[in-house]
C-alpha positions in Angstrom: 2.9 -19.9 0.7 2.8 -16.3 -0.8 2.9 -13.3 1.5 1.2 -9.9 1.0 1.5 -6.7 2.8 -1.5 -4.2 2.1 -0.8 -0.4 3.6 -3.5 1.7 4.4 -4.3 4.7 6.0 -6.1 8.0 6.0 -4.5 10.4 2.7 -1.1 12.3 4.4 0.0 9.2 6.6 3.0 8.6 4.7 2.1 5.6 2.9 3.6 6.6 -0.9 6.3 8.1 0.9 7.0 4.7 2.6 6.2 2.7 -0.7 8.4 5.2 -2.8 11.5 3.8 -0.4 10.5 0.7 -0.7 10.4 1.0 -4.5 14.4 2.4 -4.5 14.8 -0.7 -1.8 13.6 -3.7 -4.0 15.5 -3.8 -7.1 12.9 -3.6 -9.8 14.0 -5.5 -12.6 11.1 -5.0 -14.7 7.6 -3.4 -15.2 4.1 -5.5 -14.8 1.4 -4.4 -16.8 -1.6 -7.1 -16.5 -4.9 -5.7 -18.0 -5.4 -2.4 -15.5 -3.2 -3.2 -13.2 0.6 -1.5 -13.3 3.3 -2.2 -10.6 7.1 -3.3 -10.8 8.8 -6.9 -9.9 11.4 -7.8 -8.7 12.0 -11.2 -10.4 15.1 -12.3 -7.6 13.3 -11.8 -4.8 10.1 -12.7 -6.8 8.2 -9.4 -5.0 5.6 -7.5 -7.1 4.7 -3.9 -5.8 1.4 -2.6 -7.1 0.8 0.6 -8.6 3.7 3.5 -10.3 6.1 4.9 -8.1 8.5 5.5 -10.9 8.1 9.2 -11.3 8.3 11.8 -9.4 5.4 13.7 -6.9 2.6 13.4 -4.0 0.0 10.8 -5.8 1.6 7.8 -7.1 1.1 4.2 -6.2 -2.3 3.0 -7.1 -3.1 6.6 -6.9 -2.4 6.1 -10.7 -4.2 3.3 -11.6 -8.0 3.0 -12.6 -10.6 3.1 -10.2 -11.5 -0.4 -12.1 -8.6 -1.7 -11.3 -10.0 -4.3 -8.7 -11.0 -7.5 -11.4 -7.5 -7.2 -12.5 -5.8 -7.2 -9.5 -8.2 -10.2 -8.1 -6.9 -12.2 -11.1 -3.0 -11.3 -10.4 -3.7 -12.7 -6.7 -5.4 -15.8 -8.0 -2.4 -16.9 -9.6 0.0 -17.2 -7.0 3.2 -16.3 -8.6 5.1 -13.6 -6.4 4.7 -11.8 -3.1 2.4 -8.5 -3.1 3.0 -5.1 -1.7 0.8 -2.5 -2.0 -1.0 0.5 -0.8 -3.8 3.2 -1.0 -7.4 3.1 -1.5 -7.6 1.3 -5.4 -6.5 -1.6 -3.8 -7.1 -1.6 0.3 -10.8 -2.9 0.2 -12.7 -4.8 2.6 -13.2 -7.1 -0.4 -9.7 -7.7 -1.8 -8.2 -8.4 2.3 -10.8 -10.9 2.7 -9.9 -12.5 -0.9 -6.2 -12.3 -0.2 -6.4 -14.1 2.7 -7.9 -17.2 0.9 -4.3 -17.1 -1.0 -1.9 -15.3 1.0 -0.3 -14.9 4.0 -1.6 -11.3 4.9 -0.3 -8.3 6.7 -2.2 -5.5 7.1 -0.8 -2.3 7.9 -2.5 0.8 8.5 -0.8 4.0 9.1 -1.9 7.0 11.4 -0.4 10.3 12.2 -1.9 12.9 14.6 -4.9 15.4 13.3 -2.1 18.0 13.3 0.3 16.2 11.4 -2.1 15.5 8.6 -3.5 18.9 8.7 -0.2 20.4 8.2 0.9 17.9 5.6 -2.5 18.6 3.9 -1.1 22.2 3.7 2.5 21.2 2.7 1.5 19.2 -0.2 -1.5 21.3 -1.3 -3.7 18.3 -1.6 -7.2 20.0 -1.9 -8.9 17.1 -0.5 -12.6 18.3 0.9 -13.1 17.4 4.4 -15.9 15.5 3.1 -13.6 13.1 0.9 -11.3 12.7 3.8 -14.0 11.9 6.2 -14.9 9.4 4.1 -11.6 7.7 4.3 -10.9 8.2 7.8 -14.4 6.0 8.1 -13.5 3.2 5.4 -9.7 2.6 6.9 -11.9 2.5 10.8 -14.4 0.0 8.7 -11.2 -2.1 8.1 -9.8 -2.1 11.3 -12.5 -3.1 13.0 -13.1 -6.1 10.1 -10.0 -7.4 10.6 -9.4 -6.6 14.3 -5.9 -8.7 15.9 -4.7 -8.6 12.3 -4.1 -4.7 11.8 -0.5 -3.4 12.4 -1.0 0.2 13.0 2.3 1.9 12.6 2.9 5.8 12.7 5.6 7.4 10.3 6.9 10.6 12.0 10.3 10.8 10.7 11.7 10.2 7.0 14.0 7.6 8.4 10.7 5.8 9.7 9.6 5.4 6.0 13.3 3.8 4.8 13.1 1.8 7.9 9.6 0.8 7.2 10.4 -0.1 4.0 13.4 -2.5 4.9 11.5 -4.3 7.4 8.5 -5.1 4.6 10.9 -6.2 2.2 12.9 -8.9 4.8 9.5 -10.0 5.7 8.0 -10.7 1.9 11.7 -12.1 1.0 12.2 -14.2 4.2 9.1 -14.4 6.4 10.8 -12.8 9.0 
């Protein structure tokens, strides 16, 4: 069976800074493009990680794809030919969990971080993000976790090393299982 690991989390938890280590980790030997969707493969480990993370700055990832993205990446699950990684809020739905564990073996990951550490990494990055946009993703990434309960990893990311161990230990997993 195919494994997938979705990563959310409120904006500021780490999660493109995880995924861009995890992007230098796999060995992408080629792009994917399929209709909206974008992401890189690695055909030798046969691991597909959604969204751009080729380029530097703060909002890659599915950051950079269309919000219509969803069809698309239904379709890519459907057939069932690599493990998926991915991350953010294109992609981390109620909707496309529930449809990936008809297909996949899922983990779910959700990152956190304290009110202070996202507040000051809000400042560091000079997001802009109204309190009102960010309230609504604290309440869709709560929404999740309480959907999908025992299933949620939640995993805090305080330290850069964190994210390149983090990123490691999601590769072995999607290449071995374990």
């Amino acid at each position: 069976m195919f494994r997938c690991i979705a990563v959310g989390g409120e904006p500021a938890t780490g999660k493109t800074t995880m995924m861009k280590e995890l992007y230098k980790n796999m060995g992408v030997t080629h792009n994917l493009k399929a209709g909206l969707l974008r992401g890189h493969i690695n055909n030798t480990t046969n691991v597909s990680l959604m969204g751009l993370y080729n380029d530097a700055g703060t909002f890659l990832g599915t950051d950079r794809l269309s919000m219509a993205v969803n069809t698309d990446f239904q379709k890519y699950v459907k057939m069932k030919k690599r493990h998926i990684v991915f991350e953010g809020d294109r992609l981390f739905t109620n909707n496309n969990l529930k449809f990936i564990g008809q297909h996949y073996e899922l983990r779910i990951i959700i990152l956190e971080a304290s009110k202070q550490e996202l507040h000051d990494r809000h400042i560091s990055r000079g997001d802009g993000q109204s309190d009102v946009f960010l309230k609504g993703r604290a309440t869709k990434i709560r929404n999740i976790a309480t959907e999908f309960g025992g299933k949620v990893e939640r995993k805090s990311l305080t330290e850069p090393a964190h994210s390149i161990q983090m990123a490691q230990e999601l590769l072995q997993w999607l290449e071995t299982g374990k």
